[in-house]
Every structure is written in C-alpha cells, then in structure tokens.
MARDO-640082 format. One line per 10 residues: number of its first residue (from 1); for each residue x, y, z of C-alpha. Coordinates in Angstrom, 1 decimal. Layout:
N
NUM) X:Y:Z ~ ...
# end
This chain:
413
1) -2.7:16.3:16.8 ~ -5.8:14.4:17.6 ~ -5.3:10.4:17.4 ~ -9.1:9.4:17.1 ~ -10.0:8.6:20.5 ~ -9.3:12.3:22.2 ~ -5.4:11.3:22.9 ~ -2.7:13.3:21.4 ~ 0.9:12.1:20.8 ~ 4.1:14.4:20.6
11) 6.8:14.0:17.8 ~ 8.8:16.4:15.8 ~ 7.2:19.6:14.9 ~ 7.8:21.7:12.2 ~ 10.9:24.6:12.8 ~ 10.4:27.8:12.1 ~ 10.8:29.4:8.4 ~ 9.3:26.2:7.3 ~ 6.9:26.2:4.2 ~ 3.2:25.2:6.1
21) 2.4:23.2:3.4 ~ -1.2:23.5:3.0 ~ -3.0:24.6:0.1 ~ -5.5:27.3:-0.4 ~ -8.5:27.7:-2.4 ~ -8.8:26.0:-6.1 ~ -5.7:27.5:-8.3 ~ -6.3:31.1:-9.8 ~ -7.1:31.2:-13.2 ~ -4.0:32.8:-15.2
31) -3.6:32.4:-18.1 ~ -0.2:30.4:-19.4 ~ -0.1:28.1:-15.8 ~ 0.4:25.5:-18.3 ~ 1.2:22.0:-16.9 ~ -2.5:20.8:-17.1 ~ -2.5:17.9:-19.4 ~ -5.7:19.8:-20.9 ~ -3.4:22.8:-22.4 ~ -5.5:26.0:-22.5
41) -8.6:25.0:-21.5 ~ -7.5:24.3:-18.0 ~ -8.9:27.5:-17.1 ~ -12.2:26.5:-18.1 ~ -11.6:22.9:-16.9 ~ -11.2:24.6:-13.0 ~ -14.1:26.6:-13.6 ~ -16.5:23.6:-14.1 ~ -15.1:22.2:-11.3 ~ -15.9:24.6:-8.9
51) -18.9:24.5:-10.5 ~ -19.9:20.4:-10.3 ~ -17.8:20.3:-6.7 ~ -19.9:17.5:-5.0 ~ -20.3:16.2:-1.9 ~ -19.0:12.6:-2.8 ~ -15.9:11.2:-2.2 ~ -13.7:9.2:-4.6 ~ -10.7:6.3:-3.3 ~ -8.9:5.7:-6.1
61) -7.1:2.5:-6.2 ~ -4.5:0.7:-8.4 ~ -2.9:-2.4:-6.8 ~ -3.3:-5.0:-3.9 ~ -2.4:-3.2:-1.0 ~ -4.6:-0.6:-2.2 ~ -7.9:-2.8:-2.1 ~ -6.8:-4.6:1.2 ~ -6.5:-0.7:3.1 ~ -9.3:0.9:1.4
71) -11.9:-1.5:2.2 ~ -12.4:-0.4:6.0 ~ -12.2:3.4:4.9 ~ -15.0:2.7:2.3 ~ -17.4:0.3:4.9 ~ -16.9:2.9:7.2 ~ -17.4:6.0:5.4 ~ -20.9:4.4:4.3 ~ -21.5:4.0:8.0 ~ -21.6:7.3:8.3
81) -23.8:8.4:5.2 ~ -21.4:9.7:3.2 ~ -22.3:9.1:-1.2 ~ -18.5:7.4:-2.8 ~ -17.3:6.8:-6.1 ~ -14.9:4.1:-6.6 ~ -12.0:4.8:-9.3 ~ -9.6:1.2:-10.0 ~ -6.9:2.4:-12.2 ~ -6.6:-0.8:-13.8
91) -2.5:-1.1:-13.0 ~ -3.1:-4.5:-11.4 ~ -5.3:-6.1:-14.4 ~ -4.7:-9.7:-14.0 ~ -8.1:-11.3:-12.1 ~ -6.4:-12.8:-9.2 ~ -4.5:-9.6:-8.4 ~ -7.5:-7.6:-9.0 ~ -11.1:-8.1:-9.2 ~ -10.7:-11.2:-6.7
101) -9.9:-8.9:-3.9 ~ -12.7:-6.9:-4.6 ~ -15.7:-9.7:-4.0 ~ -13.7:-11.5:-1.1 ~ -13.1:-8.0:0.7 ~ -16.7:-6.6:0.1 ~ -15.8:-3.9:-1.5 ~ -18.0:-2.0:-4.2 ~ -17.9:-2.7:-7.8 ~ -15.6:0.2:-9.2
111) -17.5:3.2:-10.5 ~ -15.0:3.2:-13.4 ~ -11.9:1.3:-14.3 ~ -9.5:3.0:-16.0 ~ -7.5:0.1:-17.7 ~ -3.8:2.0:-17.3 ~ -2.3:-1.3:-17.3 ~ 1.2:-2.4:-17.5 ~ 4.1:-0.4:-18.9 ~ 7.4:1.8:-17.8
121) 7.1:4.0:-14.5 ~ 6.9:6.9:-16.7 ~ 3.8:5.4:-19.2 ~ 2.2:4.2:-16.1 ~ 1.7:6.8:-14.3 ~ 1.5:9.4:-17.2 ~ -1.8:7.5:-18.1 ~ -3.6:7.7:-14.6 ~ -2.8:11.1:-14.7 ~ -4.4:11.6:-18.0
131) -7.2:9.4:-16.7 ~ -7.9:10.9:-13.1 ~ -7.7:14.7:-14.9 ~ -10.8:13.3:-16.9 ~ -12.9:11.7:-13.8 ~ -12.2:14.6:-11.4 ~ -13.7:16.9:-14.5 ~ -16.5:15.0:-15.0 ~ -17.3:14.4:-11.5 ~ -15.1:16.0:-9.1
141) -15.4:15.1:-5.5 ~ -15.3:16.9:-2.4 ~ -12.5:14.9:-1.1 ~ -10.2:12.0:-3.1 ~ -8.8:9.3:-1.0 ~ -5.6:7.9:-1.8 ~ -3.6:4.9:-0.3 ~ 0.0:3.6:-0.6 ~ 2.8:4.4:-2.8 ~ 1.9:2.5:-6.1
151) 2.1:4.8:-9.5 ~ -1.3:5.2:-9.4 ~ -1.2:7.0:-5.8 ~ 1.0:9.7:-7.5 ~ -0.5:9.9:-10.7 ~ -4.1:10.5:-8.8 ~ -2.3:12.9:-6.8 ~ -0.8:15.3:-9.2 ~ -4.5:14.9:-11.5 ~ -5.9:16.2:-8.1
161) -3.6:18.9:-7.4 ~ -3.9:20.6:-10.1 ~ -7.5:21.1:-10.6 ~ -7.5:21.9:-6.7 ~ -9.6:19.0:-5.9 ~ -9.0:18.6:-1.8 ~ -7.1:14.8:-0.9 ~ -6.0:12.7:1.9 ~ -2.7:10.3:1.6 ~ -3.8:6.6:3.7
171) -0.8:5.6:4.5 ~ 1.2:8.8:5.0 ~ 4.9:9.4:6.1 ~ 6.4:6.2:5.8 ~ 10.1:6.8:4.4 ~ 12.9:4.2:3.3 ~ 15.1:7.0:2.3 ~ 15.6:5.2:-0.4 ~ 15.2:7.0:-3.9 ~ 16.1:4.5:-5.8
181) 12.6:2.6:-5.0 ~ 10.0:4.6:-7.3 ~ 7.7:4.2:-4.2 ~ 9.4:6.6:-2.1 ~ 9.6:9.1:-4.7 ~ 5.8:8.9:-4.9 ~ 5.5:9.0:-1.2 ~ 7.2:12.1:-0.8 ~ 5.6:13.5:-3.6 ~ 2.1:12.8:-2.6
191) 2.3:13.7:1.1 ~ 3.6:17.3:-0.3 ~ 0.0:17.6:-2.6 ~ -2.3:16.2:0.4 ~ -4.4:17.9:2.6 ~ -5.3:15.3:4.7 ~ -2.4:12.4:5.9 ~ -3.5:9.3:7.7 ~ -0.8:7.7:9.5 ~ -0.1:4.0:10.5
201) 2.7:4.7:12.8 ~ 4.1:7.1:15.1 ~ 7.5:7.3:13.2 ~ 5.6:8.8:10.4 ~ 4.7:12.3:12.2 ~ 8.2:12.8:12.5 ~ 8.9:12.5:9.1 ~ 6.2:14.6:7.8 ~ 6.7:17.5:10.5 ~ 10.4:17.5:9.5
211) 9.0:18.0:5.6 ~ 7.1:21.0:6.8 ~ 3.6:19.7:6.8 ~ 1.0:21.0:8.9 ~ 0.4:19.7:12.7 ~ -3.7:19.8:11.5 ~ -2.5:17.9:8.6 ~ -1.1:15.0:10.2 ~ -2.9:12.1:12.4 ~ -2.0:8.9:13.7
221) -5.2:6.3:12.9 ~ -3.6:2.7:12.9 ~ -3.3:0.6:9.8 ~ -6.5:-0.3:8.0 ~ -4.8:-3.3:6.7 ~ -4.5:-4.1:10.5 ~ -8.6:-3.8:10.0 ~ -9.3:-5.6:7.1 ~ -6.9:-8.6:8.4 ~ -8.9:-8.7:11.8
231) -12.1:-8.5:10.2 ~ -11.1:-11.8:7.6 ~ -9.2:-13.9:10.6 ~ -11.9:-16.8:10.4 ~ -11.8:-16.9:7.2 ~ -8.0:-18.4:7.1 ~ -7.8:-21.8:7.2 ~ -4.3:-23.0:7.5 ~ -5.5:-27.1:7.6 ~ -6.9:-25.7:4.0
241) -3.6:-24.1:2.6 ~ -1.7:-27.3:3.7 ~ -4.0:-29.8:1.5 ~ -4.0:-27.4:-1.2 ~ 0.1:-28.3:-1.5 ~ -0.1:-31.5:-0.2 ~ 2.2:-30.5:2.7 ~ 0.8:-32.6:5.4 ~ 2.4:-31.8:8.8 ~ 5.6:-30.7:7.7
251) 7.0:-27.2:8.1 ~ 7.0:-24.8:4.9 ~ 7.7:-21.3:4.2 ~ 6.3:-19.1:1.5 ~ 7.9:-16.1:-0.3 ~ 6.5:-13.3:-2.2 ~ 9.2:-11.7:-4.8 ~ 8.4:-8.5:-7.4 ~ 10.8:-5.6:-6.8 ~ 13.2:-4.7:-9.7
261) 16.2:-4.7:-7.4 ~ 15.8:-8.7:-7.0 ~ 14.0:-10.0:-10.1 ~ 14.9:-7.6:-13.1 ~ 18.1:-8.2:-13.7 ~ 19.1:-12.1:-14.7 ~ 22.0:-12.3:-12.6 ~ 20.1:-11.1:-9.3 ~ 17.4:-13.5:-9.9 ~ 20.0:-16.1:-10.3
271) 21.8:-15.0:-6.9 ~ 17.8:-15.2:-5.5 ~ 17.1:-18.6:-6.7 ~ 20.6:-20.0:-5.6 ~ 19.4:-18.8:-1.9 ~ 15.9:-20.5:-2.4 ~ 17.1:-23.3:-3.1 ~ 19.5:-23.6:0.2 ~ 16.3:-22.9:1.8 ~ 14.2:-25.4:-0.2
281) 17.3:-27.7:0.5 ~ 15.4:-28.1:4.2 ~ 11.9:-26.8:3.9 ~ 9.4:-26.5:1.8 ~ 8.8:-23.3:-0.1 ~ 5.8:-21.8:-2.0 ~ 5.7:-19.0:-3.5 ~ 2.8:-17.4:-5.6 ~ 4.6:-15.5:-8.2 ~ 4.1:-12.1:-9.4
291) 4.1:-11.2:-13.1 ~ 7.0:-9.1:-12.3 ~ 10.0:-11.3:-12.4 ~ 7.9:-14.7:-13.8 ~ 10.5:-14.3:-16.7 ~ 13.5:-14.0:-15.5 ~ 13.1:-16.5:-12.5 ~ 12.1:-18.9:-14.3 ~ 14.9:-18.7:-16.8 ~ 17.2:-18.8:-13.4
301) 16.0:-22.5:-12.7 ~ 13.2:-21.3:-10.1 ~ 10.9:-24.1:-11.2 ~ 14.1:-26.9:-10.9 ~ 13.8:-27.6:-7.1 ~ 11.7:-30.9:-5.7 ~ 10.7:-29.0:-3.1 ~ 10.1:-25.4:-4.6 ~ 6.3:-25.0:-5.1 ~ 5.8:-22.0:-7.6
311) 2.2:-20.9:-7.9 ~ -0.3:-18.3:-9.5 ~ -1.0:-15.2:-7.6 ~ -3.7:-15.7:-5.0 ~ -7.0:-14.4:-3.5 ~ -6.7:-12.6:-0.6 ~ -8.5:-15.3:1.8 ~ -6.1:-17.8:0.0 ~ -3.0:-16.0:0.3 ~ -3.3:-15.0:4.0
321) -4.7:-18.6:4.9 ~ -1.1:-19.5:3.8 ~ 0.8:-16.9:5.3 ~ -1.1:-18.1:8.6 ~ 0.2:-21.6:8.8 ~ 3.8:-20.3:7.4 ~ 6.8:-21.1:9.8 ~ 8.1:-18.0:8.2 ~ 7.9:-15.2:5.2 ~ 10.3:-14.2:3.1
331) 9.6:-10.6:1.1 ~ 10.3:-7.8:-0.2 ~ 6.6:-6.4:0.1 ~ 5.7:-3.1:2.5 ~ 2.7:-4.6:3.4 ~ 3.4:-8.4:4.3 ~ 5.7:-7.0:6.7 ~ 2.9:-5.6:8.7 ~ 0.6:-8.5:7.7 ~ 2.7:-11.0:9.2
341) 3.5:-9.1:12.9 ~ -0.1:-9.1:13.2 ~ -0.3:-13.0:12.5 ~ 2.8:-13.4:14.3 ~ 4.6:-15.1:11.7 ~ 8.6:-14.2:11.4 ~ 9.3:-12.1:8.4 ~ 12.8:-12.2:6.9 ~ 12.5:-8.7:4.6 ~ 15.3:-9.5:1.3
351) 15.9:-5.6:1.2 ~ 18.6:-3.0:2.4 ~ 16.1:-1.3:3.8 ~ 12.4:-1.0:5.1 ~ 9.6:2.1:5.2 ~ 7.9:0.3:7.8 ~ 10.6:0.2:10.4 ~ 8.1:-0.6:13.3 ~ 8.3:-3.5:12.7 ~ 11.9:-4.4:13.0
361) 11.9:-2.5:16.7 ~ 9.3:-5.0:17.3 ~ 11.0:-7.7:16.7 ~ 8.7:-9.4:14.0 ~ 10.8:-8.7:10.6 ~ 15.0:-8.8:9.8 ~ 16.0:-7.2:6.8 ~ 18.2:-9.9:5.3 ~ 20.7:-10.2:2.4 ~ 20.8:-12.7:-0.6
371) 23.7:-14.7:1.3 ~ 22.1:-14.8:4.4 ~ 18.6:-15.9:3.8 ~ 18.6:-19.7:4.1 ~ 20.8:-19.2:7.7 ~ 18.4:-16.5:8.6 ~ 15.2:-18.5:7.6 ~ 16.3:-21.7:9.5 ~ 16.8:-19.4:12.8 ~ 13.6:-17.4:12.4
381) 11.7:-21.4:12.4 ~ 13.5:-22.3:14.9 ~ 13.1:-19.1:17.4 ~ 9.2:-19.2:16.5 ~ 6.3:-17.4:16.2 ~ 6.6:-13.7:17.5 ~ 5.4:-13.0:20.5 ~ 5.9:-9.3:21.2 ~ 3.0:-6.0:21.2 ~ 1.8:-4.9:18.0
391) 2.4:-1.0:17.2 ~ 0.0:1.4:18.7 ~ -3.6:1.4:17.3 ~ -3.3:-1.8:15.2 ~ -6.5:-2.6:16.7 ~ -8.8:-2.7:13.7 ~ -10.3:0.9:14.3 ~ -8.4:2.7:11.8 ~ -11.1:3.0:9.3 ~ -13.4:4.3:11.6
401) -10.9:6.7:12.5 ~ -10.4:7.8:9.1 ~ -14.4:8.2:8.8 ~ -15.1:10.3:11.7 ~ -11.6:12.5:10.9 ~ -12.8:13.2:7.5 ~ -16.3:14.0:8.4 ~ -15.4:16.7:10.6 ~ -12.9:18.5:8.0 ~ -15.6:18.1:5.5
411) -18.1:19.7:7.9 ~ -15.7:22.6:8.6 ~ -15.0:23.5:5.1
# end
C-alpha cells in the first residue's frame, strides 16, 4: 500500500473469504434494478453516461470541514492539469458557514449549488441524492471526490454508485463505533461504494482491511486539513482575536457546540450551560454558535454569564486566529480535534467517544463528560500547550498526495 513518497506501511489485511470490495464496470442494464430515483429510465440514464463519461473530476462539498479538506486536493489537482467541476450542496447555507470559506481558502466559485438546505437526516440527504443523480447525468465525471462524513458525503455517494460513476472517500476509515452518530453510518456506508479511500491516519487501514476493502483501495496521504491550516498559519492573528473581544491579556477559552447529543434536547443543553458557566466562573469563554442548538441554549441561560461571550459563526481566518491564542478548546467537532494538535492548543472533546483517536494517543485531546469539563479545562490551562509529534504525514503534503495518486489510477483505467 503505497503512502505517497515510495514507503509502505503494514496494518490489518483483509482475511480470507472476505468480499474484495471493488466494483466492476458501470451496472448492467436489466430491466426492474429499480432503486434509481429516475424509475425506468435508469437504463437509459447509464447509457448516456457511458456515453458523456468525461475526463473531469467533480468534489462535491456540503459543510465546513468539507471546504477546509478540499481546498489542497482542488489547488493540487490543477497543478497537475487536470479540468474540475465544483458541486456545493448547499447543506451549510448560511454566508459565514459557507461562501466565506470559499474566498478566504481560494477555492473556486461552485460550478453549481444545489441549495439542499436544512431539514431531517432523511430530507437532507434524500435531496442531494436527487440532486447529485441529476449533475452526474448531465455531466458525469471520470472520478467524484468526496470528503468527510456530512449527509451530503453519503447522499453524493449512493447518486454515484448507482450510475457507476468511479469515487474516492477523503477522509476514509475513521470509525467511532458509534451508530448512534449519523456520521458513522455515512462513513461506513460511503467507504463500502468508493473506489478510491484517502486516509489521514494509520488506524484507518485497519479498519477498512477488517471491512473487506481492497489493499489497492486503501492509502495513507496525511490530512489535508493539516494542509490547508499550514498554508493559512500567517494569516492568524491572535493579538487580532483578543481586541475583537476586548480580552486584553487575560486567558480565555473558546468552545464550539452542534451535536444533537449535547444541544437538542433542553435538559442536556441545560446540563451544558451549568458546566460553562463553572468554567466561565474562572475564564473567559467564547463561543461562535452554530445554528444547531442556538435555540435551545439560549433558552438554557447560555447568554446569562458576565463572562460568556456568544458569537456568530466565523470565517475561517477568524475562527482559527481565535483557536490560536486559546488556552484551550472545548468540542464536540471531528475536525477541531485535529486542528488544535496541530496548533498545539489542548482539546477537551465533550463526547463518549472520538473517530479521530490519534489524537488522544498523542496526548493533545481528552474526551470529557458534562461533570468534568470545568476541572478538566482548568488542568488542560494549567498543564499548557501540547508539546508532543504530530501523527505521521501531517506535513501539509496530503493534497499533493491525493493528486499524483489519482492521476495514476485515472491513467491506468
């Protein structure tokens, strides 16, 4: 399993008896396959496609985390020549969650916006399936990149499958082994329908071996989020973030809180804004506040505390330049976890559980609990900044590892 740079790496293979996994040539055109959202002319829907198969390919993004890992894939692909169509979803809509990201992280405007928006896991993802069948009809791509494990990752995913349109998973293998999270059902789910799967970790070979998927499949590239926050580094000003909150010299943390586990329900969020305010009882604490939750928080006294500082969701520059100058982070995001071992700020995780577990071996995140978080933050300010490695290949080279892997399996096909 080639890592990018003529290594290789060795990790759980496959048994035996498995299922390999891979896919074979566009889906055979019997009639009563059903399951196509176009009914009975999917048969004719494949045939165009093989037809109007191009040599461009299409990311297709949905949410923050998306934007923040594509944008090295994209740069670098261009590098290399290759023509790309960008597809946003639409299921982050709101400016500052959105279209901000996509002038401070250079990335092109989309190709088409699909406006999915808001709505139930099922309504969501139902619509960027209905909306992805119709864009890889109308102009199917040699290869669709997908990244995370957002509704729009799966919906993309099962659009592509079955019109046989080839894709790569950015982001592959991570596992919480938690189904009650809707992102690891569409993690497994999308690894299984990949061709390609682009990993960020070593832990995440194992997982994907032990699921049957091919050894060819599988490669370990380093985190383009890694990239894109190595790439931005002088543009976060810290002195910046401090005036913006009139914060001075004193220490502060900042939290970021949006899963349905800790904001849906009105007695969590009250549990979660009795344990911000112990911590705001001795630090100051901002926290740019996701649509998800607003509601309920707010109706839990979130806004109450002196020294609570609840803001608008930020710009990526913004956001980070924050994060920087933290003394520590409290989440329950996948990708602040990573964001902050690279900027060496202590993350306290407010989960049971973690898909990115690198980064508790490495010492720069602590899954927490409710009751603990004040004692847990206090300790994590006092113990300081982390000072440990970073996982293998966070090195900013992942996109250009993604590039020159998908240019070769392009070529041989």
């Amino acid at each position: 399993m080639a890592l990018g740079d003529g290594s290789s790496l060795r990790y759980a293979r496959p048994r035996p008896g498995d299922s390999p996994g891979t896919r074979g040539p566009l889906p055979r055109e019997t009639a009563g396959d059903g399951g196509t959202a176009l009914g009975r002319s999917g048969i004719e829907a494949r045939r165009r496609l093989r037809r109007r198969m191009s040599a461009t390919i299409t990311h297709v993004l949905g949410a923050r985390p998306n934007f923040v890992k594509a944008a090295p894939v994209i740069r670098a692909l261009a590098a290399l020549g290759h023509a790309q169509r960008v597809v946003h979803t639409g299921q982050h809509y709101d400016e500052r969650m959105s279209d901000v990201f996509f002038v401070q992280l250079g990335l092109p405007k989309p190709d088409l916006n699909l406006g999915v928006g808001s709505g139930t896991q099922a309504t969501q993802t139902a619509d960027v399936l209905v909306g992805m069948e119709s864009e890889f009809i109308e102009n199917s791509p040699s290869l669709a990149v997908l990244y995370g494990d957002v509704n729009s990752t799966i919906g993309a995913a099962l659009a592509g499958a079955k019109l046989g349109v080839p894709l790569a998973h950015v982001e592959a293998g991570l596992r919480s082994f938690d189904n009650t999270m809707p992102e690891e059902i569409n993690r497994r789910l999308t690894d299984q329908l990949c061709d390609l799967l682009f990993c960020t970790s070593p832990e995440a070979l194992g997982h994907l071996a032990r699921e049957g998927r091919p050894d060819g499949a599988m490669h370990l590239v380093g985190n383009p989020m890694i990239d894109t926050l190595i790439a931005n580094l002088d543009k976060f000003d810290a002195g910046s973030a401090r005036a913006a909150y009139g914060l001075g010299d004193r220490r502060y943390v900042v939290a970021t809180l949006h899963r349905p586990a800790n904001v849906d329900s009105p007695e969590r969020a009250a549990g979660l804004v009795r344990a911000l305010y112990e911590v705001a009882a001795e630090l100051d604490l901002i926290i740019p506040l996701h649509p998800r939750g607003r509601a309920t928080l707010t109706a839990a006294g979130l806004l109450d505390a002196e020294r609570v500082h609840v803001v608008d969701p930020l710009g990526y520059v913004e956001f980070m330049s924050l994060v920087r100058g933290a003394a520590a982070i409290v989440t329950d995001s996948g990708g602040v976890q990573e964001e902050t071992t690279l900027l060496r700020v202590p993350c306290l995780t407010l989960r049971p559980n973690t898909e990115r577990p690198i980064t508790i071996t490495s010492g720069s995140n602590r899954l927490v609990t409710r009751d603990e978080l004040a004692a847990a933050v206090l300790k994590a300010c006092d113990d300081g900044p982390y000072a440990g490695e970073l996982p293998p290949l966070w090195d900013g080279h992942a996109g250009p590892r993604i590039a020159r892997i998908v240019t070769t399996w392009l070529a041989a096909r």
